[in-house]
N, C-alpha and C positions, 0 to 999 in steps of 0.2 A: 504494500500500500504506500501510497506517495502521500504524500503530505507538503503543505506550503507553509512557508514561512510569513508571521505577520509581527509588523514592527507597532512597537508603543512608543509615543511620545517622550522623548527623553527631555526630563529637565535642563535647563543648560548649567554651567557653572557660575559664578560671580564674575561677573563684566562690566567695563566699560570702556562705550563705544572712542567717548573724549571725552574731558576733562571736567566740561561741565554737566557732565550725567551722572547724577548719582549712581551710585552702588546697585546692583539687584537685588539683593540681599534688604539692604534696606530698605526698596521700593515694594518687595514682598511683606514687609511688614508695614508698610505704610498704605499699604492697597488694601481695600473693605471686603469683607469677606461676604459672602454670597448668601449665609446662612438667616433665614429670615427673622425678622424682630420678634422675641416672646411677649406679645401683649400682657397677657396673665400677668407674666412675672414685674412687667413696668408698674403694671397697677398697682401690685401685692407691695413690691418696694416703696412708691407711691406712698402707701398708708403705713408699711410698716414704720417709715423713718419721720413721717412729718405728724402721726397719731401723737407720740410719746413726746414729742418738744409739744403740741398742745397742750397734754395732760402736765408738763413741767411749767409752762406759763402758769395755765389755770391755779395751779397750784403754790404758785412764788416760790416754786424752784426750779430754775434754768438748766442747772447742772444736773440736775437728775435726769432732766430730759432728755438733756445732751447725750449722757452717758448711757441708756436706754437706747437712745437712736444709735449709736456707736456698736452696741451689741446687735440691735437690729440688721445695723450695716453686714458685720460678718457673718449672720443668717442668709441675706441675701445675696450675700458672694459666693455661700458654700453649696447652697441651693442649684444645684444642677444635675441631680437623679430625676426618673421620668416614675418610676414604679413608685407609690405611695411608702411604701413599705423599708423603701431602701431613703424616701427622702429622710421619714424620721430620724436614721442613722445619720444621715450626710449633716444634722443640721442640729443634732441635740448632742453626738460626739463629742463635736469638734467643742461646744460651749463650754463644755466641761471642761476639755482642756485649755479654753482660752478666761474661764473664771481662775483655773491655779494661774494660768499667766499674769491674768490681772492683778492679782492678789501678791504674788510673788513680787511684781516691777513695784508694786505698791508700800512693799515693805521696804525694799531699797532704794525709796526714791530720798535723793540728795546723799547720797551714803558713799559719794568717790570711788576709792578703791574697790567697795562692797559690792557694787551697782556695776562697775566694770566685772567683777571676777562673778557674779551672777549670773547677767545677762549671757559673759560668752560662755557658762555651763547650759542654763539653759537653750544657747544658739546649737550645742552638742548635740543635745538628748534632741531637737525639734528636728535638725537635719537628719538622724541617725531613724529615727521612726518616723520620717517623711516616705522614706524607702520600702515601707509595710506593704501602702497599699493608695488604694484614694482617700479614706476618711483618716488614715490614719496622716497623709498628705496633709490635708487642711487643717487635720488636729495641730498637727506642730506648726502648722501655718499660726493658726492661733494663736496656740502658745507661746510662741516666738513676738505676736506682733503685741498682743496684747500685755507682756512683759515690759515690750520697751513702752509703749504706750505709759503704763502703770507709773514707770520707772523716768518719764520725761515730763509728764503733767501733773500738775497738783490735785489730788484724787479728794473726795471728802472722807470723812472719818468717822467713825471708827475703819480699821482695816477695811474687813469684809462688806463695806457699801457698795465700794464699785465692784465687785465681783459679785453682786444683787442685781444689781442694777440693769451691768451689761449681760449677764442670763436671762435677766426678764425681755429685752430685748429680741434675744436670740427666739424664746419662747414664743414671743410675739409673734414673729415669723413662722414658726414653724407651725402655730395653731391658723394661722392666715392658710397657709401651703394644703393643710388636714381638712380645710373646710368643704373640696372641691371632692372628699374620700368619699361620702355616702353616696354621691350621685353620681361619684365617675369608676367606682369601684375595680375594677381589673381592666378599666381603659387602655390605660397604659400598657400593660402586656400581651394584650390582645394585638393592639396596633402594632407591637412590635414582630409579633408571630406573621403578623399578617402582611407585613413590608416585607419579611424576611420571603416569604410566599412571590410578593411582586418583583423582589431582587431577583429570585430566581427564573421568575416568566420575561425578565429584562433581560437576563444571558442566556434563556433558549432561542428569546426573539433577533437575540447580536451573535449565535452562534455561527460560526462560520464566515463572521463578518470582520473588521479592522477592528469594533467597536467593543469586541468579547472581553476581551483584556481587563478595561476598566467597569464593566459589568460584574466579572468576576471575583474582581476585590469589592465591589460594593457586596456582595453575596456574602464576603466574610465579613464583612463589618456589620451586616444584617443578623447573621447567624452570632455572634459574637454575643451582638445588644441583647440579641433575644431569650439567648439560654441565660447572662446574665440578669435578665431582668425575673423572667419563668424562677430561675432558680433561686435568685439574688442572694443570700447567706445561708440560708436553711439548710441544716442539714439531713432530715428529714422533710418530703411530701406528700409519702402515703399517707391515709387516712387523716391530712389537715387540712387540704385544700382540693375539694372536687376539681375547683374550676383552674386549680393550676396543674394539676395530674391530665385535665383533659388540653392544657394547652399545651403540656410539656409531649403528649402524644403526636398531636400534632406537628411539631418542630422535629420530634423524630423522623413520621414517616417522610419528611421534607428529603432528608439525606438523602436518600437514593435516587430524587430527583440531581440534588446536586453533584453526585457520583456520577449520573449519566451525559450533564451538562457537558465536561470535556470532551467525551465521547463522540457525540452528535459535531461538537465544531470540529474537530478533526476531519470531520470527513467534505468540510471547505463548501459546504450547501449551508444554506436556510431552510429551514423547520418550516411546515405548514401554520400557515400563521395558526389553526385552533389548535394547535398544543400550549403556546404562552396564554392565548384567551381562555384558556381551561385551567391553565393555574391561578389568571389571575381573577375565575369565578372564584375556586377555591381560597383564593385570600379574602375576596370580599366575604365569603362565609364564615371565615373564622372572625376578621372585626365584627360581624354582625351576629357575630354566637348562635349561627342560625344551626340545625337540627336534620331539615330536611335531606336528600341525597344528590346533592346536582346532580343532572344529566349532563353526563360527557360526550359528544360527539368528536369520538377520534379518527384519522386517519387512518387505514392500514397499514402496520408497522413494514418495513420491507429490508431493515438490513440489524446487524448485531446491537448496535448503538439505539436504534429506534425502537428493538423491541423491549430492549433496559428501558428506556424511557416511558413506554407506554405503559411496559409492567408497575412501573412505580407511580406515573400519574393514574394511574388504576387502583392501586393498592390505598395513595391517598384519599381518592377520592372517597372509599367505603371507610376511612377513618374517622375525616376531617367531622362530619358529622354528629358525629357518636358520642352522646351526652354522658354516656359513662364508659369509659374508654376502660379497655383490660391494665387493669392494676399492674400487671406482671410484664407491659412492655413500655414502661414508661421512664428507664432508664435512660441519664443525662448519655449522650455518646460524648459529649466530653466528658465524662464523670464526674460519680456525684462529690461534693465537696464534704469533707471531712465533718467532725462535729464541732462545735465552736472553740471549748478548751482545746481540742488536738491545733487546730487552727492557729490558733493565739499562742501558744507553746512552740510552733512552728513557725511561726513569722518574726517572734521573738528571739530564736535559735538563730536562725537566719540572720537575721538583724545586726546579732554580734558575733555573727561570724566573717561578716560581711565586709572585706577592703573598701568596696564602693560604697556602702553603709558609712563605717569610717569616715573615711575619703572626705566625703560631704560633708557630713556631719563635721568635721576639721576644718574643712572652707568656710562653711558657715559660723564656725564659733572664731574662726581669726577676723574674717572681715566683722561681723559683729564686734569682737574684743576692739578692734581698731577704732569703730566709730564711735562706743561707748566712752574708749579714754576721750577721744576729741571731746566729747559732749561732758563729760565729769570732769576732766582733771584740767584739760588744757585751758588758760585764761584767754578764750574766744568765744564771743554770743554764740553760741551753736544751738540746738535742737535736737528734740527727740526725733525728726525727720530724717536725721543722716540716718540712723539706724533703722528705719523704716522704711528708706529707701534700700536700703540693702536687703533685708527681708525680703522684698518684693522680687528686686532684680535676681534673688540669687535663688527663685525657687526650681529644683532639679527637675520639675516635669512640666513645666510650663514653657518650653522652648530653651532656644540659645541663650547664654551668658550676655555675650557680648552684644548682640542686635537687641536683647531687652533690654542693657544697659542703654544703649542708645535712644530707643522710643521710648524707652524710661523720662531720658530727657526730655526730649519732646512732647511727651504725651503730657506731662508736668507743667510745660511751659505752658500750653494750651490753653490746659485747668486753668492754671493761676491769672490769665488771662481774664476767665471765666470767675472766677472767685475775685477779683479786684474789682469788676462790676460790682457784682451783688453788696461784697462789704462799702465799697465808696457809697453806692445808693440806697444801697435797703437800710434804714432804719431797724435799728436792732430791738428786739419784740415780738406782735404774733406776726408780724409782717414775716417772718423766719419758716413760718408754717407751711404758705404756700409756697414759696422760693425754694425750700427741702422737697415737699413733691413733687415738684417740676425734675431738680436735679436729679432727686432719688429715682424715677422714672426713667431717666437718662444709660443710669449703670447698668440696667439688663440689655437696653436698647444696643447702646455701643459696642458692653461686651461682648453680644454675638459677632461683632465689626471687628475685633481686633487688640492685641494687647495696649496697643498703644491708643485706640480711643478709649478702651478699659481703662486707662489710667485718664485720660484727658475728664472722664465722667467725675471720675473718684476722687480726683483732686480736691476739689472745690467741698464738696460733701464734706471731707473730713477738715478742712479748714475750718469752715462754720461752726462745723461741733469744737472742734477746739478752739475757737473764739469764743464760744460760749462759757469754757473752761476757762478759759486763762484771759480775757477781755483786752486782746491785743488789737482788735479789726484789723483797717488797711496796712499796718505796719508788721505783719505776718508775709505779706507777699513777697520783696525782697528776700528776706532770709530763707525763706519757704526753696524759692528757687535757689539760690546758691546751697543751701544744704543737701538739695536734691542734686546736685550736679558733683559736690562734695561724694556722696553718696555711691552716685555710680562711678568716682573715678576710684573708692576704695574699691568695688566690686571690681572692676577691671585688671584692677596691679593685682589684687590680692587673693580675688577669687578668682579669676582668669588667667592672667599672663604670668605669674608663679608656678602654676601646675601645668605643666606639661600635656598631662590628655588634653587639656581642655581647646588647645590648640594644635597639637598634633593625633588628633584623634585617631585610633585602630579600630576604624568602624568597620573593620573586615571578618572580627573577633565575632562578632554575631550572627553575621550572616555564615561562616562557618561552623557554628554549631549546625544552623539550618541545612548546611548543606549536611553533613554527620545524619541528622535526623531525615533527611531525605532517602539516602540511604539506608536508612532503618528500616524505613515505611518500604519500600520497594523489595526489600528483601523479606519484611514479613506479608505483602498482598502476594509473592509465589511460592510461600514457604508450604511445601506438603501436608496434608493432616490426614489423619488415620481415620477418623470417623467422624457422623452426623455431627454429637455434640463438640470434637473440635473442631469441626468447620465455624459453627455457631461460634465459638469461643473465639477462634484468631477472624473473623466478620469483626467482630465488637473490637477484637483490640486494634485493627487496622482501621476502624471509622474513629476511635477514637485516637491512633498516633496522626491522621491524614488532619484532623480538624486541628490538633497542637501544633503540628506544621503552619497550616494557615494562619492559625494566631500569632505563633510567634511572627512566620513572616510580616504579619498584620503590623507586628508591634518593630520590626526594623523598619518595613517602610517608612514609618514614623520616627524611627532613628536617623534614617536618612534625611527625610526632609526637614528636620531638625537644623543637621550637618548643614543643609543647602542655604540657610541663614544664613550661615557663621563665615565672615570674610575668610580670603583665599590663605594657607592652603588648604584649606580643611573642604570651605565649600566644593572648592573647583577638584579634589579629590573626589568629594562624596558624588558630583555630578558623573566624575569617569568610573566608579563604580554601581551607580545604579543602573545597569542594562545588565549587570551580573546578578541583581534582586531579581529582575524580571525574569532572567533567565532561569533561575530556580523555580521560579513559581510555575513555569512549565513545563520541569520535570519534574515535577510532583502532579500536575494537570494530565500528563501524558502517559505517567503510571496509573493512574486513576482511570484515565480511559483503557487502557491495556486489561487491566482487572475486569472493567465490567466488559468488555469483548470475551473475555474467556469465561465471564459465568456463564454468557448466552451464545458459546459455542464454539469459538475459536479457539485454535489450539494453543494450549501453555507455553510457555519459553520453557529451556532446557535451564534446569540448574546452574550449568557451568557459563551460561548468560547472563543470567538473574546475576551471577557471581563476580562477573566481570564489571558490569554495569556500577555495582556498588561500591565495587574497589577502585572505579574510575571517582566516583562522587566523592571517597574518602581520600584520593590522591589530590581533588580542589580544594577538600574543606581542609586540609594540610598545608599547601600552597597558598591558600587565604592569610591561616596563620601564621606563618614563616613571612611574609612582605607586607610590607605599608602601603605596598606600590600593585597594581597589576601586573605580576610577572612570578619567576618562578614555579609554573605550573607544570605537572609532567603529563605529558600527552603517552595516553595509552591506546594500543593499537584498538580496531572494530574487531571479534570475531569473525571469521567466514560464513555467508550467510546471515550476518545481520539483519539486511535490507528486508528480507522476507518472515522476519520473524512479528509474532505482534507486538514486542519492543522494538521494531524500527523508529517510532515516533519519539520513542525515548531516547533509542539512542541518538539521535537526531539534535534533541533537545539539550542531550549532557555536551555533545560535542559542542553544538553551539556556545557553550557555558563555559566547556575547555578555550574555544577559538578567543571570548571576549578578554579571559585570562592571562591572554597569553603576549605576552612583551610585546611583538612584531604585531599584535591585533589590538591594541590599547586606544578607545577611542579618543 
C-alpha cells in the first residue's frame, strides 16, 4: 500500500525582517487571542469585587472592603475549571493557602531581616508544590502573593482579620460560581463528552485531507478535557454517580472510533460525508441526555479501515443511549486515578524528589529573597510590588520567563495608565463601586486575550484596593511603574539569565521519552497473546499506553510553543525541532492504523519487524538525548520487504522522523 505524505504548518522561529520590526516572539504575545469572552464570569467578577467595597462603605469601613475584594480578586483568577465539582477545589484550595499567606506576611510585616528570610522560605515551599498539579499551582500562587501582600501593606489587627477577610472574599466567589449548580447540573461534562464526539466527526470529515493533522490534536485535547472533567479527582464512580458512569460509557465506546480515524486517512480519500453527520447526531445526543436510539444510515463499509469504522460507529450508536449503561465496562482507558491519600503521598514523594521541583522552587525563593531585601533593608521608597511582580512573572506554567517579563512591563504600563484616570478623577467613596465593576469585569474579559492584557486588567484593580489601604491615590502610579520594571529586571538576571536551562533549553529530553514510549506502544499493539482473556487484557493496556502517548505529546507540544516565545537560541531551536513533534505523532497514528487493519483482517507483521521498527525508534529517542542540536542520529537499514508489509506506513513515518534528525536534513 502506498501512502502520501502530508505537510503541517511549521511554526517559524524568532525573526526579524529589519530593525524596526519587533521580535515574533513578542508580537505572539502581544497579539489577542481568539478565544471568546466568558460573559458569566465578567458579571460574577463584576459583583464579586464591587458587592464587598459597598458593604465596607455602608459600613464605615473601607478597608474591610478592600481586603474582601482583594480575596475576591484571587477567587476570580483561580476560577477556571468548567465541571462544578472541580471549580469548588480550584477556588476554596487555593484560599486556604492564601489565608496562611496572608497571615504569615502579616506577622512579619516591618520585621527586616524576618520579613526577608520568611518570604524567600515561603517563595521555596510555593515554587516546590506549584509542580503538584493545577490547584496545587494557584495554591502556592497564593500563598506566595498573599504573603508579600500581608508583609508590604498595613493589615488591620488583631493578626487573623485579614486572613477573615480575604477568605470571605474568596467564598464570595465561589458561592457566586455554585449558584448556576442546580440548574446546570452535569452541563458541563456532558458538553465536554459531546465536543469530544464533534472533534472526532471533524477528523473523519479532514481525513484524508491536508487538514487531519490539526483535527487530530484537537481530538486529544477533546478527549483529555473530557475524561478529566467525567472523572475529575474521584477515585471511585460506581455506585455515586448514575449520570457520570453513563457519560464515562460513552467517552469509552468513543475510542474505537478514534483508533479507526488514522486508518481511514491513510488510505488519502474522504469519508462519505454520513459517517461525520452520524457522529455528530450522536454528540448532539449525548448534550441533550436524550435516551432514544438514533437511526444510522451508513454507507457500505468496503475496505479494512471502513469496516473498523463502521463497527464502532455501530457499536456506539447502541451505547450512546442507554440510560443505564453496564457497570462492568465503564473503565477510564486512561485509568482510573488512584485514591486521594495514595495520590497526595505520591505527589508529595515526587515533589521532593524532584530537581525540577527544587530547581524552581530555588529561583523563586532567590528572586523573591532579592526583592524582599530591596523593599526591607535597603534605604529606597520601594514597594511591596517589586515582589509581586516577581510572583507573577516567575510562575513555571504560565508560559516563558522572559517574554512575560517583558509584557509584564507593558501590560503594567497600560494598567497604570488606566489607574491614573480613575484615581486623578474619581472621587474616593461609593463612587469606587461602580468604577470596581467596570474594571473587575474587564479581568475575565482580557484574560481570555492574553497574558499581557491579563495584566493590563489587573493592574488598576489592585491599585484601588491598595489605595484604599494605604490612602496614597495618584502618587502610587510612578512608583507602581518603576517597581514593576525593578521587578522584572530581578526576574530576568536572577530567574532567567543565571540558570542555564532556562536559556539553553534540552527540549529534546521530552520529546525522547515520547519517542521511548512510542516504541513501547508498537511493540505491545503486535505483541502475541495466548488467549481470549489476554487479548482483552493487552486491548486495555494498548488503549490505555496509545492515549498517554497522546497526552504526553499533548503536553510537549505545549512545551514547544512555550520555547517559540522565548528569544533566539532557544526559540529559533524549538522552531527546527518541531517537524520532529509532528513526526512522532504519526508514528504512533500509523501504528494505530496498522492494529486496526489486522483486527479486520490483514495480515500481522513478523516479529522480527515489529523488532526492528522499535529499535529504530529507540536509536532516535537516544540521539535526541545525546544532542542539543538535530544531529547524531543512526540510521538503521529497512528490512527486505518492508514496503508490503502493513507496517509500511510506519515504516514510512519513522524514517521520515530519522531523515528530519538527521545533520544533512536539518530544517
Amino acid at each position: 500500500m502506498t501512502t502520501e505524505r502530508r505537510t503541517e504548518h511549521i511554526p517559524s522561529g524568532p525573526s526579524r525582517p529589519n530593525p524596526l520590526t519587533p521580535p515574533s516572539w513578542l508580537l505572539a504575545g502581544l497579539r489577542p487571542s481568539s478565544a471568546p469572552i466568558p460573559w458569566a464570569g465578567a458579571v460574577r467578577a463584576a459583583i464579586a469585587l464591587s458587592v464587598p467595597l459597598a458593604v465596607g462603605f455602608a459600613l464605615d469601613e473601607p478597608e474591610f472592603g478592600a481586603l474582601v475584594s482583594m480575596g475576591a480578586l484571587s477567587g476570580v483568577i483561580g476560577d477556571t475549571a468548567d465541571a462544578y465539582r472541580m471549580r469548588v477545589l480550584n477556588i476554596a484550595v487555593p484560599q486556604l493557602f492564601g489565608a496562611v499567606g496572608v497571615a504569615l506576611g502579616t506577622l512579619v510585616f516591618g520585621h527586616g531581616w524576618v520579613a526577608v528570610g520568611a518570604l524567600t522560605l515561603i517563595a521555596l515551599v510555593s515554587g516546590m508544590i506549584s509542580s503538584i498539579g493545577t490547584v496545587a499551582s494557584v495554591s502556592g500562587l497564593l500563598l506566595l502573593l498573599n504573603a508579600v501582600v500581608g508583609a508590604g501593606l498595613p493589615m488591620p489587627r488583631p493578626w487573623w482579620t485579614a486572613p477573615q477577610l480575604l477568605s470571605a472574599g474568596g467564598l464570595f466567589v465561589l458561592a457566586l460560581t455554585l449558584l448556576g449548580w442546580p440548574l446546570r447540573g452535569r452541563h458541563p461534562e456532558r458538553a465536554a463528552v459531546a465536543g469530544a464526539y464533534r472533534a472526532v466527526a471533524d477528523s473523519l470529515e479532514a481525513a484524508g485531507g491536508p487538514s487531519y493533522e490539526e483535527r487530530r490534536l484537537q481530538v486529544t485535547l477533546a478527549l483529555n478535557q473530557a475524561y478529566d472533567l467525567v472523572l475529575g479527582r474521584r477515585a471511585r464512580v460506581h455506585g455515586r454517580s448514575s449520570s457520570l458512569v453513563r457519560m464515562l460509557s460513552q467517552l469509552n465506546v468513543l475510542i474505537p472510533l478514534v483508533e479507526a480515524a488514522p486508518a481511514v486517512h491513510l488510505r488519502g480519500r474522504p469519508l462519505p460525508a454520513e459517517i461525520p453527520a452520524a457522529v455528530r447526531e450522536l454528540a448532539a445526543a449525548v448534550e441533550a441526555g436524550r435516551t432514544g436510539v438514533p437511526g444510522l444510515e451508513l454507507p457500505e463499509p468496503r475496505s479494512q479501515s471502513e469496516r473498523a469504522l463502521d463497527a464502532a460507529l455501530r457499536h456506539a450508536a447502541t451505547i450512546v443511549p442507554l440510560a443505564e449503561p453496564d457497570l462492568h465496562n465503564v473503565d477510564d482507558r486512561l485509568g482510573r486515578p488512584a485514591a486521594l491519600g495514595i495520590r497526595t503521598r505520591r505527589a508529595v514523594r515526587d515533589m521532593m524528589m524532584s530537581r525540577a521541583s527544587w530547581r524552581y522552587g530555588l529561583r523563586l525563593a532567590l528572586c523573591i529573597g532579592l526583592a524582599q531585601s530591596l523593599v526591607s533593608l535597603v534605604a529606597v521608597e520601594r514597594s511591596y510590588w517589586v515582589a509581586l511582580t516577581v510572583t507573577f512573572v516567575l510562575k513555571p506554567d504560565f508560559g516563558s520567563v522572559f517574554s512575560r517579563a517583558v509584557l509584564r512591563a507593558l501590560g503594567t504600563a497600560v494598567g497604570l495608565v488606566l489607574a491614573a484616570a480613575v484615581l486623578s478623577e474619581v472621587p474616593r467613596g461609593w463612587w469606587d463601586v461602580p468604577v470596581m465593576a467596570l474594571l473587575a469585569a474587564l479581568i475575565p474579559a482580557f484574560s481570555a486575550k492574553g497574558y499581557a492584557f491579563q495584566t493590563a486588567a489587573i493592574t488598576p484593580v489592585i491599585l484601588l484596593l491598595s489605595d484604599l489601604l494605604n490612602h496614597q491615590g495618584f502618587d502610587l502610579i510612578r512608583p507602581r511603574l518603576l517597581d514593576s520594571l525593578i521587578g522584572c529586571a530581578i526576574t530576568l538576571v536572577a530567574g532567567y539569565l543565571l540558570w542555564p536551562e532556562s536559556w539553553h533549553t534540552r527540549i529534546g529530553d521530552r520529546l525522547a521519552g515520547a519517542v521511548d514510549d512510542a516504541a513501547r506502544y508498537l511493540e505491545r499493539a503486535f505483541a502475541p497473546v495466548a488467549d481470549e482473556v489476554a487479548l482483552r487484557a493487552a486491548r486495555q493496556h494498548r488503549l490505555q499506553a496509545r492515549r498517554r502517548i497522546y497526552r504526553e505529546l499533548s503536553g510537549v507540544r505545549s512545551e514547544f510553543q512555550r520555547a517559540l516565545t522565548e528569544p533566539p537560541p532557544t526559540g529559533a531551536r524549538a522552531a527546527a525541532w518541531w517537524p520532529l513533534v509532528v513526526a512522532v505523532e504519526r508514528v504512533v497514528d500509523a501504528t494505530t492504523a496498522a492494529r486496526v487493519r489486522v483486527n479486520h483482517g490483514a495480515d500481522p507483521p513478523a516479529p522480527a519487524e515489529v523488532e526492528t521498527i522499535a529499535k529504530e525508534l529507540r536509536g532516535l529517542a537516544e540521539g535526541l538525548r545525546n544532542s542539543s542540536t538535530l544531529a547524531g542520529v543512526r540510521v538503521v537499514p529497512l528490512p527486505p520487504g518492508a514496503e508490503e508489509s502493513v507496517l509500511a506506513p510506519v515504516h514510512q513515518e519513522v524514517s521520515a522522523a530519522r531523515a528530519i534528525a538527521q545533520p544533512d536534513r536539518r530544517p
